[in-house]
TORGUTI-479031 format. One record per residue (C-alpha): residue in one letter; x, y, z; residue number from 1. Coordinates in steps of 0.25 Angstrom, whole numbers, plus 5000, padded with zeros to 4 digits. Layout:
@resn: A&X: X&Y: Y&Z: Z&resi: NUM
...
//
This chain:
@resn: X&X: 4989&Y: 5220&Z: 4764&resi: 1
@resn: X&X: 4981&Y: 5228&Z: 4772&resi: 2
@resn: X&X: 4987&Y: 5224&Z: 4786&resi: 3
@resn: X&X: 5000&Y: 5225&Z: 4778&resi: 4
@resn: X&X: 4997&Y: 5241&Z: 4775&resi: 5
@resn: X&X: 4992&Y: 5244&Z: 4791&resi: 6
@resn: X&X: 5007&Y: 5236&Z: 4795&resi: 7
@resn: X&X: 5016&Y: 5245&Z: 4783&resi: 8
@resn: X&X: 5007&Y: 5257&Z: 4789&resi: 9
@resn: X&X: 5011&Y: 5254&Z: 4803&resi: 10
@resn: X&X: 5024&Y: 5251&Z: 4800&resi: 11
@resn: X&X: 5028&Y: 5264&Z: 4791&resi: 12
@resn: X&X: 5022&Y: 5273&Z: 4803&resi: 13
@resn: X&X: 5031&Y: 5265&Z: 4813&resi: 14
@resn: X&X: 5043&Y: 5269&Z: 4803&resi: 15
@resn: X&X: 5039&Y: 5282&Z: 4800&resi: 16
@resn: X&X: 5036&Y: 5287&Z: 4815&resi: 17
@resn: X&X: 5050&Y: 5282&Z: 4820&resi: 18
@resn: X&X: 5059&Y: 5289&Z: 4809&resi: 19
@resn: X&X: 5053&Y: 5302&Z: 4813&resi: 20
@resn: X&X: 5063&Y: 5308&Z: 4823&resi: 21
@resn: X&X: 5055&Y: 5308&Z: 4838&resi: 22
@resn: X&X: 5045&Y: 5318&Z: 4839&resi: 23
@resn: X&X: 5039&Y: 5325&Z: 4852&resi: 24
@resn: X&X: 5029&Y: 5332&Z: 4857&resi: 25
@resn: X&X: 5025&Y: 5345&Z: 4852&resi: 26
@resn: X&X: 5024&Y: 5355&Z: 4863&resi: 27
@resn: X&X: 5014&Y: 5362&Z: 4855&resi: 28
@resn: X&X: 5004&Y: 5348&Z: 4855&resi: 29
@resn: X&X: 5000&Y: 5353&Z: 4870&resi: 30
@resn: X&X: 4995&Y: 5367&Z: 4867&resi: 31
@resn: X&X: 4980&Y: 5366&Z: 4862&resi: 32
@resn: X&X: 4972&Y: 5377&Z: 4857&resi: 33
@resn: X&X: 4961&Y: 5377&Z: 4870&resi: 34
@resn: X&X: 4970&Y: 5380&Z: 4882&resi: 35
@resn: X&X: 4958&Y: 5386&Z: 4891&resi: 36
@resn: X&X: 4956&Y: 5381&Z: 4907&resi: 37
@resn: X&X: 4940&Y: 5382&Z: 4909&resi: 38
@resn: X&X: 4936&Y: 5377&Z: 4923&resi: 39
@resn: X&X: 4949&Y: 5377&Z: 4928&resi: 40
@resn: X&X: 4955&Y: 5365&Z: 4918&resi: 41
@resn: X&X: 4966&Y: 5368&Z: 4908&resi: 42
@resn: X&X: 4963&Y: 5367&Z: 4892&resi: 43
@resn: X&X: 4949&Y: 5362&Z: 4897&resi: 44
@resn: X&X: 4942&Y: 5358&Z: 4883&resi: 45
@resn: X&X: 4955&Y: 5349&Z: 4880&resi: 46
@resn: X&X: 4952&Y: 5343&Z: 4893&resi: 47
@resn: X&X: 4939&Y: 5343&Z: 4894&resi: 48
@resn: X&X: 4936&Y: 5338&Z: 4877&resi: 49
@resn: X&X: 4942&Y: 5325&Z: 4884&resi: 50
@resn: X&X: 4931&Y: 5320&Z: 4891&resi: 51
@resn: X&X: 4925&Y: 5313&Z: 4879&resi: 52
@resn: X&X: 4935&Y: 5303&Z: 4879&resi: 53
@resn: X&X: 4932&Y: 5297&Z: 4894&resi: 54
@resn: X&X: 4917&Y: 5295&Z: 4890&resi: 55
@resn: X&X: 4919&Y: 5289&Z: 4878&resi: 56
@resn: X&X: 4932&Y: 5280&Z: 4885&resi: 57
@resn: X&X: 4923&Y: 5275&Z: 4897&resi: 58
@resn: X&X: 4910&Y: 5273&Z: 4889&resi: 59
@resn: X&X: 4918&Y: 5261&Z: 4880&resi: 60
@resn: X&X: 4925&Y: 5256&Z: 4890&resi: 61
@resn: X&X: 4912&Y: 5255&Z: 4898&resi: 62
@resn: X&X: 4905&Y: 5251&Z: 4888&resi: 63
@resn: X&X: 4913&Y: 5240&Z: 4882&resi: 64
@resn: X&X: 4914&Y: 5234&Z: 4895&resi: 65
@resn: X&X: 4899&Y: 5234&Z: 4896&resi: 66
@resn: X&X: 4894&Y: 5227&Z: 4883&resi: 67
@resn: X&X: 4906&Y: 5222&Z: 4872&resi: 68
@resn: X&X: 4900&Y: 5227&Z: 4859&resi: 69
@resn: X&X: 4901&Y: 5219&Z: 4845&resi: 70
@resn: X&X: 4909&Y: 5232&Z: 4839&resi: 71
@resn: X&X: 4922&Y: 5226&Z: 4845&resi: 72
@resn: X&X: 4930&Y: 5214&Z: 4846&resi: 73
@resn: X&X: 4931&Y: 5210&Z: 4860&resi: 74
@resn: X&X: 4946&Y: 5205&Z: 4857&resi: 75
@resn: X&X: 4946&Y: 5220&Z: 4860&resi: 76
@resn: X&X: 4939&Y: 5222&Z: 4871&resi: 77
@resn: X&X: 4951&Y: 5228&Z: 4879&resi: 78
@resn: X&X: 4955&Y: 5237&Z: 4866&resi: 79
@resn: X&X: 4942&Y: 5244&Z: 4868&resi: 80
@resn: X&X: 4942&Y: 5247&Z: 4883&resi: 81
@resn: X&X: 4956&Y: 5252&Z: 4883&resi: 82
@resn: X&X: 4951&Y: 5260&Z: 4870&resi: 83
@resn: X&X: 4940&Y: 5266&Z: 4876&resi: 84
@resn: X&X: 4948&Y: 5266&Z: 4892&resi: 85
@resn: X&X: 4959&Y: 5273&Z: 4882&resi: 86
@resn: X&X: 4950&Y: 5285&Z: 4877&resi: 87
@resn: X&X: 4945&Y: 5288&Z: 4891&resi: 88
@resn: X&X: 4959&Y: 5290&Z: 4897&resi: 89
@resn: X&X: 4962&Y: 5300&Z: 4885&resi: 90
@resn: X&X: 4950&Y: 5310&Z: 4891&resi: 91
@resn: X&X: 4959&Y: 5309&Z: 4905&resi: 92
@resn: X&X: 4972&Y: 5308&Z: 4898&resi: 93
@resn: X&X: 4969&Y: 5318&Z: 4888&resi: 94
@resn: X&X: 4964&Y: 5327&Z: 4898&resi: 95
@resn: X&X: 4976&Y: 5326&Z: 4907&resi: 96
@resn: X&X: 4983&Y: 5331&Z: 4896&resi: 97
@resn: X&X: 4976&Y: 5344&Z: 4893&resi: 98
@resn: X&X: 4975&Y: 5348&Z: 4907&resi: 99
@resn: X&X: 4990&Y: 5352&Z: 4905&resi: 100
@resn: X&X: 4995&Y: 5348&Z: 4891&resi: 101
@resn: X&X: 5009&Y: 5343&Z: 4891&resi: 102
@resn: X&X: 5017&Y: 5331&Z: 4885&resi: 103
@resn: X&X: 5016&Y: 5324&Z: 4901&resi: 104
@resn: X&X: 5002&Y: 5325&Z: 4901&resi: 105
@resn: X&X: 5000&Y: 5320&Z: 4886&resi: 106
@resn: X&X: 5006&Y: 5308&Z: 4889&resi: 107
@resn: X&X: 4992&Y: 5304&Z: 4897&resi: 108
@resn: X&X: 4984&Y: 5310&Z: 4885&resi: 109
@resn: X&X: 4990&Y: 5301&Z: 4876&resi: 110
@resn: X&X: 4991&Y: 5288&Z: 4884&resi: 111
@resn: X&X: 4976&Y: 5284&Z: 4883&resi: 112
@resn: X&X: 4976&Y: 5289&Z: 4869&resi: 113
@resn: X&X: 4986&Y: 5280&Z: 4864&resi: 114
@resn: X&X: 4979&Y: 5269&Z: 4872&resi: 115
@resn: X&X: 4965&Y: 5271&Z: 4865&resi: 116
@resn: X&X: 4971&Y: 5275&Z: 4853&resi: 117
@resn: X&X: 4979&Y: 5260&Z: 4853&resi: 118
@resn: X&X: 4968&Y: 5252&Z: 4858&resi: 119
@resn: X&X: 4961&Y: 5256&Z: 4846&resi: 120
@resn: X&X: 4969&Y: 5253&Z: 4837&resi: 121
@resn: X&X: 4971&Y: 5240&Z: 4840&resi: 122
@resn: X&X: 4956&Y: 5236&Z: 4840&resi: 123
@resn: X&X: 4955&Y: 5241&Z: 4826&resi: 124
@resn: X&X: 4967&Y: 5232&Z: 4822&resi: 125
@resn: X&X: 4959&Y: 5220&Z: 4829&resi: 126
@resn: X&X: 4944&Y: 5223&Z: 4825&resi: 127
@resn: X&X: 4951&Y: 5225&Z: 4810&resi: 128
@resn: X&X: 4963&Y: 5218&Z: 4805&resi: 129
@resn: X&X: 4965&Y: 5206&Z: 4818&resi: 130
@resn: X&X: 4959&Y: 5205&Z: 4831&resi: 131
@resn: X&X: 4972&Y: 5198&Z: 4833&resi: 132
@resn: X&X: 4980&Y: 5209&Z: 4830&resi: 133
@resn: X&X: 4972&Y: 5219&Z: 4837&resi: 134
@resn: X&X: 4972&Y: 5212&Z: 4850&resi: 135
@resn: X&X: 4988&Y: 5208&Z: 4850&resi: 136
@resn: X&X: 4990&Y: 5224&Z: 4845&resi: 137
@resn: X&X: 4982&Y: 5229&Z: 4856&resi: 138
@resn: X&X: 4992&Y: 5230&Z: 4867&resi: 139
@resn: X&X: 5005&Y: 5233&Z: 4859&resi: 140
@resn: X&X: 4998&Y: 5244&Z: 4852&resi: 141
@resn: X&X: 4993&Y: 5249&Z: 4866&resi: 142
@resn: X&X: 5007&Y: 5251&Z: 4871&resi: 143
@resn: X&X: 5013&Y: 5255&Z: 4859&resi: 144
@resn: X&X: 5002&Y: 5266&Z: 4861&resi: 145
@resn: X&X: 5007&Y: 5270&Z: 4874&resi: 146
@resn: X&X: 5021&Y: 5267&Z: 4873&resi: 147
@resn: X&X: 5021&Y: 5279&Z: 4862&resi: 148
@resn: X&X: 5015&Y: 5288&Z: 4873&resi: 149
@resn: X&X: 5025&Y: 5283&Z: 4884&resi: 150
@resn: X&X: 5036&Y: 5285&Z: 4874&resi: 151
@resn: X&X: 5033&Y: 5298&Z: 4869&resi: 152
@resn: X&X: 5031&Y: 5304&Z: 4883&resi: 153
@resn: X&X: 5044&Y: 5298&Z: 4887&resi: 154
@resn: X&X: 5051&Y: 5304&Z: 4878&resi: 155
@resn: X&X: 5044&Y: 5316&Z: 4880&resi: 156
@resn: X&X: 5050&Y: 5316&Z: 4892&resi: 157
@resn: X&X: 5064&Y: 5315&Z: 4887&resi: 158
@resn: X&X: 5064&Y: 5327&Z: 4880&resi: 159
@resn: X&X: 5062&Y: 5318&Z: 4867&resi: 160
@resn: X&X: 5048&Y: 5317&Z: 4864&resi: 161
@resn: X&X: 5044&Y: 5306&Z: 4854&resi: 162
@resn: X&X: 5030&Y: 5306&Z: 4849&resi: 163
@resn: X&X: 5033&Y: 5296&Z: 4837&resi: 164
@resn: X&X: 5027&Y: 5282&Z: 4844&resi: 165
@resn: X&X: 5015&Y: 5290&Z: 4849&resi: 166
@resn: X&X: 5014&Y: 5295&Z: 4835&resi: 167
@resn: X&X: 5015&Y: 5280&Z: 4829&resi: 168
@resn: X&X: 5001&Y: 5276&Z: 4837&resi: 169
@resn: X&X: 4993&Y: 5287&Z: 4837&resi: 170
@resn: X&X: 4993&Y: 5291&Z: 4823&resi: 171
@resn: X&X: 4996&Y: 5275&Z: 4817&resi: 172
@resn: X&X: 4985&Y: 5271&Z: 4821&resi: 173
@resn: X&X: 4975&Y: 5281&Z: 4815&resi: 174
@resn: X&X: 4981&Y: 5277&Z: 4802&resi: 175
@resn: X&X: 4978&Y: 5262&Z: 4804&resi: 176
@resn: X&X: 4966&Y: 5261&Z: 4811&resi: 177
@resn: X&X: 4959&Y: 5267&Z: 4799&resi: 178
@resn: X&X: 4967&Y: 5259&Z: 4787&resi: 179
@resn: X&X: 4963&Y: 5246&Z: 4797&resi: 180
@resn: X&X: 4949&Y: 5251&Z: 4795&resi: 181
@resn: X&X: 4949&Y: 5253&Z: 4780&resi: 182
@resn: X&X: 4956&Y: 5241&Z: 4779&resi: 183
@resn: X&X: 4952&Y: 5230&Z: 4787&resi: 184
@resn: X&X: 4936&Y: 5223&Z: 4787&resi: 185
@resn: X&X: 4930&Y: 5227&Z: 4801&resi: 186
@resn: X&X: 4926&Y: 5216&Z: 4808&resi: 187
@resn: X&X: 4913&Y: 5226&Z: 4811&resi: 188
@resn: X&X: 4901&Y: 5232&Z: 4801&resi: 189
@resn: X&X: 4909&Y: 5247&Z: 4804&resi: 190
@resn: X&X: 4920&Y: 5253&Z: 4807&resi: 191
@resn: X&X: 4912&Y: 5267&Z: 4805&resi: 192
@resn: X&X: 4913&Y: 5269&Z: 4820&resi: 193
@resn: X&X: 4932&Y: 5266&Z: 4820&resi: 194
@resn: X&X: 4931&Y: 5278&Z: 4809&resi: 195
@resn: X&X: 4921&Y: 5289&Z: 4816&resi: 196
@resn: X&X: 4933&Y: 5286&Z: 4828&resi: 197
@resn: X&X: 4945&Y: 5289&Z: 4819&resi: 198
@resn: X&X: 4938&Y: 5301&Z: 4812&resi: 199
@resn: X&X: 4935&Y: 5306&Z: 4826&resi: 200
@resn: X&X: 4948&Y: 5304&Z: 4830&resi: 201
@resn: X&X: 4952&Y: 5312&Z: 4816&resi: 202
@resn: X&X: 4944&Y: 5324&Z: 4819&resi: 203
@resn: X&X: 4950&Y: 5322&Z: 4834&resi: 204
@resn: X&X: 4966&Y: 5325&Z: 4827&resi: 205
@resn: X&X: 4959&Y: 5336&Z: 4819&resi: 206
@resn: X&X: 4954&Y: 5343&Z: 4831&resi: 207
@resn: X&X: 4967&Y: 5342&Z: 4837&resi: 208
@resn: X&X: 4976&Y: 5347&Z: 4825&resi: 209
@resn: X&X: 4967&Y: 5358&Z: 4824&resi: 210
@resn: X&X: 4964&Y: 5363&Z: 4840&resi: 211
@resn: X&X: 4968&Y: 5377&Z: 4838&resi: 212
@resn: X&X: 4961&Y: 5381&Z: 4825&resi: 213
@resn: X&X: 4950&Y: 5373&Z: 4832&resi: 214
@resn: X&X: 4950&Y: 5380&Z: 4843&resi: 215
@resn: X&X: 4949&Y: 5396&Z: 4838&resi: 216
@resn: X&X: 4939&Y: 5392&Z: 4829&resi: 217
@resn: X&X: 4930&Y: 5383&Z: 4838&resi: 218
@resn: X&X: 4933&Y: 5389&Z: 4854&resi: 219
@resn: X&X: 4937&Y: 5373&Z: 4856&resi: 220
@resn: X&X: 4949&Y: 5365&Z: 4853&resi: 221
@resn: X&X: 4951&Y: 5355&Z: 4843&resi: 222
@resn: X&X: 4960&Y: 5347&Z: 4853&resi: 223
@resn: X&X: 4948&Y: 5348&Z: 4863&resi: 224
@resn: X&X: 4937&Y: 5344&Z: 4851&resi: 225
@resn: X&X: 4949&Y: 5335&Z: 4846&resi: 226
@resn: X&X: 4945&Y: 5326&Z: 4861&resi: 227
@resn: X&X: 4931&Y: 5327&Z: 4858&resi: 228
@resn: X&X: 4932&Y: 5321&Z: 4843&resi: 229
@resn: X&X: 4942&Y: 5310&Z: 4848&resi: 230
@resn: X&X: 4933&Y: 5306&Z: 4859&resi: 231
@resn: X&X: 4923&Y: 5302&Z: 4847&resi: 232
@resn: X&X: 4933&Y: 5291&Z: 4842&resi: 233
@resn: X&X: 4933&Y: 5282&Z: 4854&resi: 234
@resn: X&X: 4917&Y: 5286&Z: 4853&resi: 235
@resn: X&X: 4914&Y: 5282&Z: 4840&resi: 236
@resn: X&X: 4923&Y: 5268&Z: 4843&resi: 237
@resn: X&X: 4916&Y: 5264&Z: 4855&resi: 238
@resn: X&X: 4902&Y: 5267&Z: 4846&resi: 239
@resn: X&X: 4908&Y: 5258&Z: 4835&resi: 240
@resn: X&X: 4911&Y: 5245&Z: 4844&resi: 241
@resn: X&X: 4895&Y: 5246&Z: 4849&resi: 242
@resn: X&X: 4889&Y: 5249&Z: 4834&resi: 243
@resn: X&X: 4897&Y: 5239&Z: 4824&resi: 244
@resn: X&X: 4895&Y: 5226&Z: 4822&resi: 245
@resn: X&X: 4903&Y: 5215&Z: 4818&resi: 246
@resn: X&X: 4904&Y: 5209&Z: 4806&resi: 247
@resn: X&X: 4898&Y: 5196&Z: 4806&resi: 248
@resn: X&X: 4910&Y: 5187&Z: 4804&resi: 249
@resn: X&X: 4919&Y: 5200&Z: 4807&resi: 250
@resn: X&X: 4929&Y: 5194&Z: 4814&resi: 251
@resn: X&X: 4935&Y: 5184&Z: 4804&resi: 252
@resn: X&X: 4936&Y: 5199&Z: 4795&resi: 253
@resn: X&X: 4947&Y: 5202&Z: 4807&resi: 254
@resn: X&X: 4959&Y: 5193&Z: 4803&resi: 255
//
């Protein structure tokens, strides 16, 4: 029953995404509250607030290649590094991007988010319900990811912008990953480390949603504290695959 409710769940969002008419791109989405040049770069704080993302993005990829820790399944092994290689593009991508916000450059800062963002979803469908099925998933979600970016900035490009795929992936899985979580035994003694990443990422949507109030009251963006909070969540998962443990026996608890 329970991998019954994630399937009705992913199916009902499928449905419900594509008998909405196609939806585009907000002009408005590229004007943020912290528009200042300091030192001779554009909308520096939004720039600069991604640096977080290539030291946390280089430290797991170095580090998983150094020592394989027992917090993850080494079926996974590629998941994680293109996870981690993933975040570490977004601080180059994203930072592209804010030099000179526009629907062309977003295409670059939302590549390597979708291919972080699908990665891990994947391992938390294998460490969870079926290494199996996480491992099989990995790839198609991973071009699913990027065929939503592709498409949306094709069409874009046709005067017929359609963000409704890209939609589907990014906010799909924030609803599953947790439900998975909630409903499936761990295979490790925590998952504490999986749910300071999605709150971080939490706080990270509410620093965006709210960058201009943020920004009168504070002197600093939400959309450039929104990078700083979202670098935490890549952070707080590499912490986790060094600091849990497996179950003894956990892998006959992932069917």
């Amino acid at each position: 029953m329970k991998l019954v409710l994630i399937l009705m769940i992913a199916v009902t969002a499928l449905l419900a995404v594509f008998v909405l008419p196609p939806i585009p791109q907000d002009p408005a989405y590229h004007l943020f509250a912290d528009q200042r040049q300091i030192l001779g770069i554009p909308n520096f704080w939004n720039v600069f607030s991604n640096a977080p993302f290539i030291f946390v993005g280089l430290a797991g990829v170095w580090m998983l290649f150094r020592q394989w820790p027992d917090g993850g399944f080494s079926e996974f092994r590629y998941a994680y590094l293109i996870f981690f290689a993933g975040v570490g593009l977004v601080s180059i991508g994203s930072s592209y991007y804010h030099l000179a916000p526009s629907n062309e450059s977003l295409l670059w800062d939302r590549l390597p988010m979708t291919i972080a963002f699908m990665a891990l979803f994947s391992i938390i469908i294998g460490e969870n319900i079926s290494i199996k099925a996480g491992g099989r998933l990995f790839w198609p979600l991973l071009c699913a990811g990027l065929f939503s970016v592709i498409y949306w900035h094709i069409t874009e490009q046709r005067g017929a912008g359609d963000l409704r795929p890209y939609a589907l992936v990014q906010f799909l899985p924030m609803i599953l990953m947790p439900l998975v979580l909630l409903l499936f035994r761990s295979p490790f003694d925590t998952n504490q480390w999986l749910w300071l990443a999605m709150g971080a990422y939490g706080v990270a949507k509410v620093l965006e949603y709210a960058d201009i109030p943020i920004y009168e009251l504070l002197g600093m963006s939400g959309h450039a504290l929104k990078h700083v909070a979202a670098a935490f969540a890549p952070l707080f998962i590499l912490l986790g695959v060094y600091k849990r443990q497996p179950i003894i026996n956990g892998r006959q608890a992932v069917v």
